[in-house]
N, C-alpha and C positions, 0 to 999 in steps of 0.2 A: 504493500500500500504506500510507504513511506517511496519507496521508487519510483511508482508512477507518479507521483503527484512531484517527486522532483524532475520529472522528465515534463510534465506539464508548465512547471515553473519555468525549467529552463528554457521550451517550446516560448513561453511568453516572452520573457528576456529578451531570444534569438528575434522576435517577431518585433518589439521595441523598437530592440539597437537597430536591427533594417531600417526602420523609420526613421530613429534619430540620426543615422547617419548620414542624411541628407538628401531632399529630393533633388535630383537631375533632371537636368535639360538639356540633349545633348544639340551646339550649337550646329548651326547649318554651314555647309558648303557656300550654297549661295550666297551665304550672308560676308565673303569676303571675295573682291571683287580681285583679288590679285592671285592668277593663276599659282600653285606649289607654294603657298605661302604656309606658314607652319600652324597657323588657326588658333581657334579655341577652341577645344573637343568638346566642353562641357561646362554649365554654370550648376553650383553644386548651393543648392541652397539650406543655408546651414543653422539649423535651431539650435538658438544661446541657449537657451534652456537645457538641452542635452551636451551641449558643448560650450560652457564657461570662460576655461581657458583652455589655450592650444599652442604647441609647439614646444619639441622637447628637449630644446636649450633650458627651458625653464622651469617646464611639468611636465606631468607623467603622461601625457596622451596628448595629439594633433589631430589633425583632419583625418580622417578615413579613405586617403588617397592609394590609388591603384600604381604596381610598380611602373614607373619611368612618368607618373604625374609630378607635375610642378603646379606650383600656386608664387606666384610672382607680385612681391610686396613691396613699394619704393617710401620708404622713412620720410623726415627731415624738410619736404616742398610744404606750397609752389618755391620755385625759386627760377631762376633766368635758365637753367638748364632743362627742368622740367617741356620746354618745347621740344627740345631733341630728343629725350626722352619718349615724348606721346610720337613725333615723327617715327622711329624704330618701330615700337608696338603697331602704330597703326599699318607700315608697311608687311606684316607677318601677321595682322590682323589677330591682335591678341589684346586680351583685356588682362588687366593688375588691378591691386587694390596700392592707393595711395594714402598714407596714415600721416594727415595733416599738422603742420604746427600751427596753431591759432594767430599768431602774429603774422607770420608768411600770408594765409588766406587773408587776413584783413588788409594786407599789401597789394594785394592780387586776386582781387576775388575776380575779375576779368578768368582768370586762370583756372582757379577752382571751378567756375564753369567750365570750362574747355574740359577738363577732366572729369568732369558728370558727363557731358552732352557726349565727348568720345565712349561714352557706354563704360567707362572705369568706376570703378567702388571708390567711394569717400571715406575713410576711418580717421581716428582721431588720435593725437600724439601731444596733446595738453597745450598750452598759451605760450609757452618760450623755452620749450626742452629743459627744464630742472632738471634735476637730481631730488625727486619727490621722497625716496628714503631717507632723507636727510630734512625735511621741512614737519612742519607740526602737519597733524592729519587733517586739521580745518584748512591750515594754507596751501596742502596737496591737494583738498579736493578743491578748492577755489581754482588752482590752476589748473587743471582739470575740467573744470566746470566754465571758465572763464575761454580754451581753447573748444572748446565743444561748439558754446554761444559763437564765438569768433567766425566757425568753419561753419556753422548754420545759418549766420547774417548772411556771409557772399556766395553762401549754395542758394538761399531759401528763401534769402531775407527777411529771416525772424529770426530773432534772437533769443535761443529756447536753450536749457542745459539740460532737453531729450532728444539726445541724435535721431535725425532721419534713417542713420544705420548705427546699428548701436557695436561698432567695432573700436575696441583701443588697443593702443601701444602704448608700455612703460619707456620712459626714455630712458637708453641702457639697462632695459630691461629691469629696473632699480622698482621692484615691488616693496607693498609690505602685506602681511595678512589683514589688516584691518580694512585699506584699501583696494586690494581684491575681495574683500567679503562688500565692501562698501556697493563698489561695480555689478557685483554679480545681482545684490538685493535692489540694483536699477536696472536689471537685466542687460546690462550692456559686455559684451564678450571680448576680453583681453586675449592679443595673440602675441606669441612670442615668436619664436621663430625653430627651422629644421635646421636649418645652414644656412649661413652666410658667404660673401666674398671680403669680409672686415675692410670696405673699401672707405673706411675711417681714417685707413690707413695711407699713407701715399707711395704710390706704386702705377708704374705704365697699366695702361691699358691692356697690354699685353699678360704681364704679368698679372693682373688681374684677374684678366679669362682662365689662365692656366690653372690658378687657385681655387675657382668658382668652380672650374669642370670639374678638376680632381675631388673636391669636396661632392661634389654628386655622382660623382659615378660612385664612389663608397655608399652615400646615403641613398642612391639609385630611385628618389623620390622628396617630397618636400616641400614644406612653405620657404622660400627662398626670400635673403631680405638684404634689401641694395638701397641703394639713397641717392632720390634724381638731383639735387645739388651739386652732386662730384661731378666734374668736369669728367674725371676720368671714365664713370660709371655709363656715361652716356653716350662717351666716344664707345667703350666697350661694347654694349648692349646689343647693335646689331649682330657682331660675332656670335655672340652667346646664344642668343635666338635663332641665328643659324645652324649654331652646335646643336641645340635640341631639334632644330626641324630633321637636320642631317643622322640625328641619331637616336630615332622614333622616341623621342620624347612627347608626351602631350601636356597643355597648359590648360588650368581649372581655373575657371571664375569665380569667386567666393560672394555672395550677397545673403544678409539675412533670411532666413525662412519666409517673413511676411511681406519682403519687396522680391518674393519670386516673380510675383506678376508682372516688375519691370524690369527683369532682367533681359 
């Protein structure tokens, strides 16, 4: 008796986690007008609520991605790089999610549109890059809640501290327990990262690539996380893009579960 009803339980679990691991859509062919372009295979629409935080630089579990999938994240914009950046993507017809700084969008919110209207995700990355580990938990969430407002005036123009997509980044991933419990009880979903190309760091172009790929072909998957500011990162990018088209890699779209319907 005590078996069956654990194979029933488990049966539900199994049948859950299917759901919360995200509904897909997988994108269209025709929808990119550049013959052999590397695409988006898929927008993966991902409930905070079964997925909190993600990426296992940081915690115990990421997205639900299949091997040789990528999830393509750019930190740190807008910024004057941020056009070469969307030029790359748009010719490989590929969508990223960009984790906004509040200050940057208020500088740029021209830009921040551009980065909605090209079909890319908006997440949020707090009012001026802190070191929030380090600040009292009221002036973390202020900065925090002050880059949210920021990146929701020049998306939305309103200025609400409930994102239209409720995705954040810690900068330098500098968490604390209070304020991931804080996030989670506003349902808003903190992502960390699979692997990086630390292009924080200063290093060619080239050398870059070489770092990025090698770190993926080990992790042969992942939310991958770069920063359209770097001069470098941007010269890099078409490469890299070419490396995954060249080397059946596929790229996921990440958008909340409730704006599936604008994906």
């Amino acid at each position: 008796m005590h078996a069956l009803a654990g194979k029933i339980v488990m049966r539900t679990l199994l049948a859950t986690f299917a759901v919360a691991m995200a509904a897909t859509t997988t994108a269209s062919a025709a929808d990119c007008p550049h013959e052999g372009a590397l695409g988006t295979s898929r927008v993966m629409q991902v409930d905070v609520a079964h997925f909190p935080r993600v990426g296992i630089k940081s915690f115990p579990q990421t997205l639900p991605l299949q091997d040789k999938e990528v999830v393509l994240t750019f930190d740190d914009g807008p910024a004057a790089q941020t056009s070469q950046i969307l030029a790359a993507l748009r010719s490989e017809c590929v969508r990223a999610t960009f984790f906004m700084v509040g200050k940057g969008a208020q500088e740029m919110p021209a830009m921040v549109k551009r980065i909605a209207a090209a079909g890319h995700t908006v997440g949020h990355h707090t009012w001026s890059h802190r070191h929030l580990n380090k600040l009292s938990h009221a002036a973390a969430v202020e900065e925090i809640n002050r880059g949210i407002a920021a990146d929701e005036t020049a998306l939305n123009g309103v200025s609400t501290t409930s994102p239209s997509t409720p995705f954040f980044r810690f900068p330098y991933f500098e968490s604390t327990p209070a304020l991931l419990d804080e996030l989670q009880s506003r349902g808003i979903m903190v992502f960390g990262a699979d692997l990086w190309a630390s292009d924080w760091e200063r290093m060619t172009p080239d050398q870059q690539l070489k770092l990025l790929v090698g770190r993926l072909e080990v992790a042969r998957k992942g939310i991958i996380l770069l920063h359209d500011p770097r001069a470098q990162t941007a010269a890099m990018l078409p490469a890299f893009l070419r490396y995954l088209r060249e080397h059946g890699y596929r790229v996921v779209h990440i958008v909340p579960a409730a704006a599936g319907k604008h994906s």
